[in-house]
C-alpha atoms as one frame of an Amber mdcrd trajectory, in Angstrom:
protein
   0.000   0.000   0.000   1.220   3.319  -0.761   1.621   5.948   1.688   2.330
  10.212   1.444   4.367  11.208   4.185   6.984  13.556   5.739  11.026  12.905
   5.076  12.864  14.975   7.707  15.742  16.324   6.159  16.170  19.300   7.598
  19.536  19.980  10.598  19.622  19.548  13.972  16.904  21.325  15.956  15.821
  22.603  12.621  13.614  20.587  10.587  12.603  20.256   6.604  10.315  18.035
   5.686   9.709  16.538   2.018   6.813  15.309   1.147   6.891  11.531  -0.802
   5.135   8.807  -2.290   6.354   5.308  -0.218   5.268   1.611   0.470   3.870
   2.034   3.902   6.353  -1.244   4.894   9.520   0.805   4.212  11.393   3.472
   6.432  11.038   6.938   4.794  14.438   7.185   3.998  14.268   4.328   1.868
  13.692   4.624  -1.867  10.799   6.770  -2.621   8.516   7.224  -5.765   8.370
  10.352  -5.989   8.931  13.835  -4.232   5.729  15.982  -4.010   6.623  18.972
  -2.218   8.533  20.209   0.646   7.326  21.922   4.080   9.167  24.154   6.127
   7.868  24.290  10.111  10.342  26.555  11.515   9.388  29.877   9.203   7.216
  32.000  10.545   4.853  31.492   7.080   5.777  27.489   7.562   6.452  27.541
   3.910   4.583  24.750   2.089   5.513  23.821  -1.676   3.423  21.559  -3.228
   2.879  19.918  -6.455  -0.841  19.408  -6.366  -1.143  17.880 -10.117   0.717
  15.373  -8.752  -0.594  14.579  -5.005  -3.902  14.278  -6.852  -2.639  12.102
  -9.284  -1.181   9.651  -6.260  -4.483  10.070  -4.325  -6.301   8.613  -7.123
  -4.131   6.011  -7.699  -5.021   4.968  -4.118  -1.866   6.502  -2.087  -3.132
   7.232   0.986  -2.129  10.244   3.228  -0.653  10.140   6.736  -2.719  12.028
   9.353  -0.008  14.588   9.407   0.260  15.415   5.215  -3.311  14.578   5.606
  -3.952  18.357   7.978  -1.776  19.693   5.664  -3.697  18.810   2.746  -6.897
  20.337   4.323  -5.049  23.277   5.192  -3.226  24.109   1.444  -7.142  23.376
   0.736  -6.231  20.298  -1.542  -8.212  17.958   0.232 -12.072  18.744   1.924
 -13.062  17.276   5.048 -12.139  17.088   8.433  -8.395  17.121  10.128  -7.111
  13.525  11.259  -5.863  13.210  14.751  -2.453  12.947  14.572  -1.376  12.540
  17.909  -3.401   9.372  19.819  -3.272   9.121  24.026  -2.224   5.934  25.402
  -4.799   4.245  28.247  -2.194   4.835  30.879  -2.196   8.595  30.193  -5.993
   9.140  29.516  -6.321   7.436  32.640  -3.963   9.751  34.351  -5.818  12.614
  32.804  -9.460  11.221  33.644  -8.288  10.986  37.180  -7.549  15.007  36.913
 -10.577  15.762  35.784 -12.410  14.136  38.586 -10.147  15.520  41.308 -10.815
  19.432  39.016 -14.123  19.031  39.465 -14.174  18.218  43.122 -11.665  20.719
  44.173 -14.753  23.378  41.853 -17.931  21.631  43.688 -16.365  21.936  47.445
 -15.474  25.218  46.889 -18.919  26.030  45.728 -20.389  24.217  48.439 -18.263
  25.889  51.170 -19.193  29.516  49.295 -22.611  28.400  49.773 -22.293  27.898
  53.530 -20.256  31.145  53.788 -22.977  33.280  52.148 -25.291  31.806  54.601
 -23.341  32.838  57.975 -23.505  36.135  56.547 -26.006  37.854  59.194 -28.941
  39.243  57.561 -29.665  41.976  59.903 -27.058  45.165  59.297 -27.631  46.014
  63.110 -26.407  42.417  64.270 -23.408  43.260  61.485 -21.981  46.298  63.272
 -22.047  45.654  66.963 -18.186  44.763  68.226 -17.971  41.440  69.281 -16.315
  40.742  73.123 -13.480  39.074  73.140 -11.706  37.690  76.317  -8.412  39.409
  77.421  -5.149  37.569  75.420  -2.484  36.214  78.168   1.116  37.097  77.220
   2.981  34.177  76.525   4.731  33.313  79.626   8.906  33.450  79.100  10.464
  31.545  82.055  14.214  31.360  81.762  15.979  28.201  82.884  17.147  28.029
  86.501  20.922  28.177  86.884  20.913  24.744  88.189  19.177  23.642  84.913
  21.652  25.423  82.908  25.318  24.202  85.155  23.976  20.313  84.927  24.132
  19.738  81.262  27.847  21.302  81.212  28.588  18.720  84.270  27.343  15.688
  82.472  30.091  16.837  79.470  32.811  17.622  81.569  32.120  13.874  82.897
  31.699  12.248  79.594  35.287  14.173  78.250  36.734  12.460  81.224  35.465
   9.568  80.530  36.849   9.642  76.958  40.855  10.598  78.250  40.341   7.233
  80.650  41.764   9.936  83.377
């Protein structure tokens, strides 16, 4: 079966893609048909050069287009339809993402919920809004400093343990 798809042949971190006519078995830099254009992703205009005489021609013939060539087909406005998906999610990851959603749209219904209760402790009355509200005395934090005796028996129990060290 024959394929159109993108050649990369562009440099390091700077791509150039050809577009050609392959057996979908082979690797795309294997021997190709035919070159049918080139496409340039890295321009601001992503220059696209296309022969369409002859990607009609191929079509016809029964080529078939990879999802990729396939957008840019419906782009250049060779091809009508819809764009192909050209990118497909594994299970693992549309788990991972389904799992997301679900904790999204938890975090979004408690926080409406707990709005909900907020706008209801809201007093009604204005007069019940503006009287000050008693509040008991605050205690200062009491700061105690350590006894002496405290302080000299932690320095004994190293003077003891240094002696115990020399063997003296």
């Amino acid at each position: 079966m024959l394929r159109i798809r993108l050649q990369r042949i562009g440099k390091k971190k700077a791509p150039v893609y050809r577009m050609i006519v392959s057996e979908r078995e082979k690797d795309t830099q294997a021997g190709t048909l035919e070159t049918l254009g080139k496409y340039n992703p890295v321009l601001k205009d992503k220059v696209i050069d296309l022969n369409v005489e002859r990607i009609k021609h191929w079509i016809s013939m029964g080529a078939q287009p990879s999802n990729t060539v396939h957008n840019l087909l419906v782009n250049a406005g060779i091809l009508s339809g819809e764009k192909a998906k050209a990118i497909t999610i594994t299970k693992r990851r549309r788990g991972k993402l389904d799992e997301k959603k679900a904790a999204d749209e938890e975090a979004k219904s408690a926080a409406a919920a707990s709005e909900e209760v907020a706008q209801q402790d809201v007093p009604e009355n204005e007069d019940e809004s503006q009287q000050p509200v008693e509040s008991a005395p605050e205690e200062a934090p009491s700061t105690q400093e350590e006894s002496p005796e405290e302080e000299a028996a932690p320095a004994e129990q190293g003077q003891q343990t240094g002696e115990e060290k020399t063997g003296v």
